[in-house]
N, C-alpha and C positions, 0 to 999 in steps of 0.2 A: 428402271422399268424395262422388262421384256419388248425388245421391238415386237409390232403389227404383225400376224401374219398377213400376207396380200392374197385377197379374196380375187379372183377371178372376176372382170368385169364383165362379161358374156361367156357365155358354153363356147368352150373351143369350136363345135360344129356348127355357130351362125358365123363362126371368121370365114370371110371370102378367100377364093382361092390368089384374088390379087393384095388382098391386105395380111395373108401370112405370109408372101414371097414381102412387100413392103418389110415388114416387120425382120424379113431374115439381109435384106438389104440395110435396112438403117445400121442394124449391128455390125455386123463385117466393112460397111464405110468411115460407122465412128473408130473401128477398131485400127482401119487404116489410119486414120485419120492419128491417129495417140502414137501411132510406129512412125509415121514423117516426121511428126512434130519434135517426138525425140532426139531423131536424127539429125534435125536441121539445126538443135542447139547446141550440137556435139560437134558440127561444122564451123557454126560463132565461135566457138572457144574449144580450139583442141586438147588445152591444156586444166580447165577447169570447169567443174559445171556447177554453175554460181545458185541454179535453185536447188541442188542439192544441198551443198555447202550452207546456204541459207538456211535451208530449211522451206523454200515459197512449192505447194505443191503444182502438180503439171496440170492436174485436172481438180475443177473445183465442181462436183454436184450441185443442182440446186437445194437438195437437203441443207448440203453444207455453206452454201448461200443464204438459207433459212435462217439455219443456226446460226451465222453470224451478225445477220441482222437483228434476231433478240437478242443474242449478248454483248454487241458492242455498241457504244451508243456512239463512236464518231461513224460506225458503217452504217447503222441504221438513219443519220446526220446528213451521209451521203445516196443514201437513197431517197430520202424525202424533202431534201431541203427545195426540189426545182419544182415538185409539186404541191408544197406548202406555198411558196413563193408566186407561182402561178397563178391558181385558186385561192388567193386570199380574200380576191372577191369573185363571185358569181357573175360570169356573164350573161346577156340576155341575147335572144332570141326575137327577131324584128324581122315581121314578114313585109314593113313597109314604115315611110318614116312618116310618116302620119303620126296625128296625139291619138285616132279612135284606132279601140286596139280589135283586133282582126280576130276570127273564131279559130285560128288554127295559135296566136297568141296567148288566147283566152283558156284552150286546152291544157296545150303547153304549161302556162302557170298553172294551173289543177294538178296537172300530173308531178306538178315539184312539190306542191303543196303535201299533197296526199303518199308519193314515194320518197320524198327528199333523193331528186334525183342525182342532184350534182355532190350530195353526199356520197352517194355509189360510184359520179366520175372520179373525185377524188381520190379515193380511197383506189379503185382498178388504176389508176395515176401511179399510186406509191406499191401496191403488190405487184403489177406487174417489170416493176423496173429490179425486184429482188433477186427474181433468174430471167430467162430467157422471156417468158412471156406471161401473159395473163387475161382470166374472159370474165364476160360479166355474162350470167346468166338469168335469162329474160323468163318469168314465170307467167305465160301465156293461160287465160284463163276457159280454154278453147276446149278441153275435156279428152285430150290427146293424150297421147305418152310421150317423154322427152326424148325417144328415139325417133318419132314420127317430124316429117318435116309442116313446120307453123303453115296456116292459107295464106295466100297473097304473094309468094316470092316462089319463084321457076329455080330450076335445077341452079341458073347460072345468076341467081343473085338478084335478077331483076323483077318488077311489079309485072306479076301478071293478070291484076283485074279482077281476082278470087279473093279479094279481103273480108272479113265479117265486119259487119260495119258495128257490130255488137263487142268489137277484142276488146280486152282490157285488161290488165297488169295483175295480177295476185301478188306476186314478190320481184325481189331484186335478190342475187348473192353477186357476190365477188369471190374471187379464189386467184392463186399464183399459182406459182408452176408445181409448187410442190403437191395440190391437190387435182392437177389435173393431167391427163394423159391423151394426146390424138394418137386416134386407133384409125385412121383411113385417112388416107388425102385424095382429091379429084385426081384421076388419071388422061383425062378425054383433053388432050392437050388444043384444040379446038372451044375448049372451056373458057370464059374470061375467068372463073377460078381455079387454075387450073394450077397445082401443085399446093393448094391449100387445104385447110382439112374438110372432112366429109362427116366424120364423128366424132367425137370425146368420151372419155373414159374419166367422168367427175366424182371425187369425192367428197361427199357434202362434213364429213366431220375432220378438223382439224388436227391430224395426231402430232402436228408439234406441242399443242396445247399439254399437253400430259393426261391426255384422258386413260381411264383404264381400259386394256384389251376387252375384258368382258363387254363394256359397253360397245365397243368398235363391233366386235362379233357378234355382238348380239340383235346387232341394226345393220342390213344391208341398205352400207352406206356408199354404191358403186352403182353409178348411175351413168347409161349410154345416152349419151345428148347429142341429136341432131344441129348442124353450124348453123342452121335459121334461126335455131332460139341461142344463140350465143354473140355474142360481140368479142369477137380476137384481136385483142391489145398488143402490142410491143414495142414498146420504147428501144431508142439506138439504131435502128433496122437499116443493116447492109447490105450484103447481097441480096437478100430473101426477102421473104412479106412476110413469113412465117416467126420466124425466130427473133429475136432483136440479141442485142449484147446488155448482159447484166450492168447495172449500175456501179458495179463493187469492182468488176472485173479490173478496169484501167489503174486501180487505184490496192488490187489485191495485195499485194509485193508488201506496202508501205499499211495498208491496215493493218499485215499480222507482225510487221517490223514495229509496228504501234503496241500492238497487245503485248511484244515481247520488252517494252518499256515501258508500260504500265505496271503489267506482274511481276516483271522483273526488281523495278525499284519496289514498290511497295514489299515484295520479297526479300529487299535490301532491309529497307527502314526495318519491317518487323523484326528479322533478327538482330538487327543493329543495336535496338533498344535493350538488350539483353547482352552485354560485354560478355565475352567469353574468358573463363580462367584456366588459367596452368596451374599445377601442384606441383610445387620441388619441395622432394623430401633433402632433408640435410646431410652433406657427403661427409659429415663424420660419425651418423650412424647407418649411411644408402644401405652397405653390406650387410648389418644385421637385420634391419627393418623389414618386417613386411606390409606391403602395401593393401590395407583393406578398399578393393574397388568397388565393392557392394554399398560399403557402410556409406564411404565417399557419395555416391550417387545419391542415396537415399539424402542426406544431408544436404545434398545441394540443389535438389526436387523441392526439400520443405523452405530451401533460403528463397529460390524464386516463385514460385507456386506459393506458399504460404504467406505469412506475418512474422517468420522468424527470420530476425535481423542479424544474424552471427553466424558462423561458421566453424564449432568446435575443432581444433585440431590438435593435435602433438607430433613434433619434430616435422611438419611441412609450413611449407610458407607459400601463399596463392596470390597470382600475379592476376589483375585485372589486362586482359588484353583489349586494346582501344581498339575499335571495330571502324573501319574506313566505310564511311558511306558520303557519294558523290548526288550530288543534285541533276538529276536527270531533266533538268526542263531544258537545258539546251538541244538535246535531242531528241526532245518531244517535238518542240516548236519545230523543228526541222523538220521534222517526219510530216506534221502539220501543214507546214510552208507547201512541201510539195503534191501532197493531197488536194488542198487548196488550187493549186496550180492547174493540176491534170485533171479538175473538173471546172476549169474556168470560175472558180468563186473565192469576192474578195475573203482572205481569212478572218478580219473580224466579222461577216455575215454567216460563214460554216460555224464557229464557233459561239454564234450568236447574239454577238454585239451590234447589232443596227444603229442604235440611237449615240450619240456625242462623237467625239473627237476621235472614235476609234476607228468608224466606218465615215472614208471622207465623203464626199457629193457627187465625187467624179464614177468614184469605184461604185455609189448604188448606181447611178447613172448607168454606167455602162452593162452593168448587171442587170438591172431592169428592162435596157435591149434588148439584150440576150433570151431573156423570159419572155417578151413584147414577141420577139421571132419565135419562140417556141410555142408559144400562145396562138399563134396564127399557120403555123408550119408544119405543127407537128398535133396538136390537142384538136384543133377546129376540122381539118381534113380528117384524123385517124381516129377518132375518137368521138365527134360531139356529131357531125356530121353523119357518119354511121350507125350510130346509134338513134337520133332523131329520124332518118328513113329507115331504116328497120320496123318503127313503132307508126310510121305513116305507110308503108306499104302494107304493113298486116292489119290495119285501120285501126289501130288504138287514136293515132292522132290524124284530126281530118287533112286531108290536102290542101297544101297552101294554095293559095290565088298566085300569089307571087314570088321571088326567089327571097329564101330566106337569109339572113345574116347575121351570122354571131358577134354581137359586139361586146369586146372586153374592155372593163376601166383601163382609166387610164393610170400607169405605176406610176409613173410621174408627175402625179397633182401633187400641188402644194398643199402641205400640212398649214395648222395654225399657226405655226410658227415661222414658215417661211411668209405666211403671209403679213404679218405683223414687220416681220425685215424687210419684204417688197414695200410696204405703208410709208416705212421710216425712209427707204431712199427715195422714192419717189416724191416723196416730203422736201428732201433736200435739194433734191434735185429744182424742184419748181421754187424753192427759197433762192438758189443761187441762178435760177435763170432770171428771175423777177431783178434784184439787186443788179445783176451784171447788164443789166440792158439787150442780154440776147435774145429780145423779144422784136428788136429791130432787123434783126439780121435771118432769127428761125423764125416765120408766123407759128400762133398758137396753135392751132389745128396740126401742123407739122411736127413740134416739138411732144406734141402726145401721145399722136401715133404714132411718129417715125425713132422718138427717142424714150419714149416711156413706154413705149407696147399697150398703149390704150387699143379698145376697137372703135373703129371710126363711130359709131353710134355712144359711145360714153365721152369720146373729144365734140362730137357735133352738140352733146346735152352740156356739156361744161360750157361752151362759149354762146350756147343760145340762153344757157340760164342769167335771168336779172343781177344775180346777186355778183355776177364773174362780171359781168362787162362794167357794174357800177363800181367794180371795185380795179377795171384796169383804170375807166377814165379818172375816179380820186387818185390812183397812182401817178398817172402822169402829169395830172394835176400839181401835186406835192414836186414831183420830180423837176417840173419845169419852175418851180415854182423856188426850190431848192437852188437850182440851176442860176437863175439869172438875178434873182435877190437875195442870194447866200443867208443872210439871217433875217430878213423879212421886215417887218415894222414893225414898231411902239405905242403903244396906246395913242399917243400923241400925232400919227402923222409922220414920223421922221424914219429915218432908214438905222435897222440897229445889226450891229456888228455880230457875227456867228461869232458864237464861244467856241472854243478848242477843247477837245476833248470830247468824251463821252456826256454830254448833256440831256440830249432824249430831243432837241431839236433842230440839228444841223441835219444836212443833204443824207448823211448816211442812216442817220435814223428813220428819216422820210421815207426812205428804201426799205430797210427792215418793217416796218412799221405796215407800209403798202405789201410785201412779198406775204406777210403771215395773213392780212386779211386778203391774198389772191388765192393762196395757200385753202384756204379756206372755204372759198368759194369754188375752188376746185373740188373739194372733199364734197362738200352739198352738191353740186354735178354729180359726181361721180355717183351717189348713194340715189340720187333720183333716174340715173342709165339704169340700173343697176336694181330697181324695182325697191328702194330699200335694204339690200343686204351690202353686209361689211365689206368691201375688197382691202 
């Protein structure tokens, strides 16, 4: 497909005379910028230049960022995996911790209802980490043009009291870097936004998609959008506020050392499958013989290609050549391993294994931190918070009463299954405390909460319920009882001798016997703290 021609996002005579000097600056700095960087790899290693020889390029476009995130599925793996991960569940939005929910609460859920909002954080989550940055643009229903700056926000970002108490949302888009261009950044260094952008140069139709040219052309799809209706994204951000670092970047080197052991072996196996032959004509007719190369070919087009099983020949004899093909999985996994690495994630979770013995408890553990801190660090300040005042300063949503807070699940709740293993220790646990008597030594209330992690309100229900205290005093009953008349008495009056062994009525059994029905009355505690539900 013919590339795009690139339409002009405004007449050259509305560019300012300070954002064409902008424009003739960015060039000439990136261009510096590609002459040092050269240079300084040439000072690493005088003797070799390891990205040539490789093949790793110096500079990667975001086109070309694009492009490898639809064609490779571990690049596009590693760009999405920490915002899949993140937003697995939707956070909320709590102006107050109250049960009655608040009118700036009650908006809030409207506007997710009706735009599926946190469908569009998501998603500007994973396009913007593909290149450098990414906007969400905010479709104000205000009867403006999207060059014109939205009501309610002053030159420097802040509420200036001019809100329509009437705004409200028409659309939502998302776009990466690929579809968008800043044409002006603030200059007024007295600005609090000051070196960030002023406009965008938006295209609303995707041409990595494969659309055809006539359609591109034939819809001016170059749209000048003013930064109050935009929300500016960028994951990684270093020095700048503007730029972040690509997702792919840290990890570029070993992606295409990945693709060239993908294609590579699969390039292997195919021809592999197909032994190669030699033809030796006979050295006691070589001299006279001529070799027909034509026929040859033809003949060995229809043995592999076709259904014909034989090979007519006279005076040659054709040698099967065994074809060496090696198992590339050790240097996949390697390539792998270190990917994994240099983006902090365990590798059975890059590759997708979460659940059994492949991903241990420690490694989601620690990973679930990581996402816990980015969830709070990086998504709630640059992203959720930004966007929620943007849509409260131009009055979409009303002003809170009080300060608002994003609260995200928790990664770390117990599944069913952990809880079912928590059930069975905690089971055991209170069987061997019962039998061993270290109810003398731990009170019950302290053995709950200090060694079972009960909440003092589910240990205070267990010892105040009837069914626990009549079932410690039969224990100690039995126990004392165990204790100083070893096997008790006989119908008769007389004192009768404990049996040996497993019988179902000496001291130990008394024990077991009392622990399952303490055990028990523990569980009925616990399910009445507990409102009824299982723990």
């Amino acid at each position: 497909m013919p590339r795009p021609k690139m339409l002009p996002a405004i007449p050259l005579e509305r560019l300012t005379k300070n954002e064409m000097v902008n424009n003739y600056e960015s060039f000439f700095q990136t261009y510096s910028l590609i002459a040092r960087t050269s240079l300084l790899d040439r000072m690493i290693d005088l003797k070799h230049d390891i990205d040539r020889e490789c093949g790793y390029p110096i500079e990667f476009t975001p086109y070309q960022y694009r492009r490898m995130y639809d064609r490779e599925g571990i690049a596009t793996r590693v760009v999405d995996i920490m915002p899949d991960e993140c937003w697995a569940e939707d956070p909320e939005l709590v102006e107050s911790e109250g049960r009655k929910e608040t009118k700036f609460e009650g908006a809030w859920r409207d506007l997710c209802d009706q735009h599926d909002i946190y469908h569009y954080l998501h998603r500007i989550d994973q396009l913007s980490g593909i290149g450098f940055y990414g906007v969400i643009l905010i479709g104000f229903n205000d009867g403006k043009e999207l060059w014109d700056p939205v009501d309610g926000i002053d030159e420097q970002g802040r509420p200036n009291g001019k809100a329509d108490p009437n705004m409200g949302i028409v659309y939502l888009r998302a776009f990466d870097e690929t579809q968008v261009r800043v044409q002006a950044f603030e200059q007024d260094r007295y600005n609090p936004r000051y070196a960030t952008p002023n406009f965008y140069s938006v295209r609303f139709v995707d041409v990595t998609t494969g659309i055809p040219e006539a359609v591109l052309v034939a819809g001016n799809y170059f749209r000048r959008v003013h930064w109050s209706r935009i929300i500016h994204v960028a994951d990684c951000r270093k020095s700048g506020e503007v730029f972040g670092v690509p997702r792919m970047r840290p990890v570029l080197n070993r992606l295409i050392d990945l693709r060239k052991l993908l294609g590579g072996s699969a390039e292997m196996f195919w021809k592999g499958a197909f032994p190669g032959y030699s033809f030796e004509i006979d050295p006691e007719i070589a001299s006279e013989a001529e070799f027909d190369r034509e026929g040859t070919r033809q003949e060995l087009e229809a043995f592999q290609a076709g259904l014909m099983r034989y090979l007519p020949m006279v005076g040659m004899k054709a040698k099967s050549l065994a074809p060496q093909v090696a198992s590339p999985r050790y240097h996949i996994n390697e390539q792998l391993q270190a990917i994994a690495a240099s983006i902090g994630c365990p590798l059975p979770l890059l590759l997708g294994m979460e659940e059994g013995k492949l991903a241990s408890a420690m490694n989601k553990r620690t990973w679930n931190e990581r996402m816990r801190k980015r969830q709070h660090k990086y998504l709630t300040p640059m992203l959720i918070k930004p966007f929620a005042n943007r849509l409260i300063y131009t009055g979409v949503l009303p002003e809170p009463d009080d300060r608002v807070i994003v609260n995200w699940p928790d990664l770390n709740k117990p599944t069913d299954q952990d809880k079912a293993n928590l059930g069975i220790t905690r089971t055991q646990a209170i069987v061997q405390y019962v039998t061993s008597g270290a109810y003398n030594l731990v009170p019950p209330y302290e053995f709950f909460t200090v060694l079972l992690g009960m909440t003092p309100e589910q240990a205070e229900a267990i010892l105040e319920s009837g069914d626990f205290q009549t079932q410690m005093k039969k224990m100690n009953a039995q126990l004392l009882q165990g204790t100083n008349g070893g096997g008790g008495t006989n119908g008769k009056g007389k004192q009768q001798k404990p049996q040996k062994g497993i019988t179902g009525t000496g001291p130990g059994s008394t024990r077991a016997t009392a622990a399952i029905d303490a055990s028990r009355a523990v569980a009925r505690g616990i399910r009445e703290a507990s409102g009824g539900a299982v723990i």
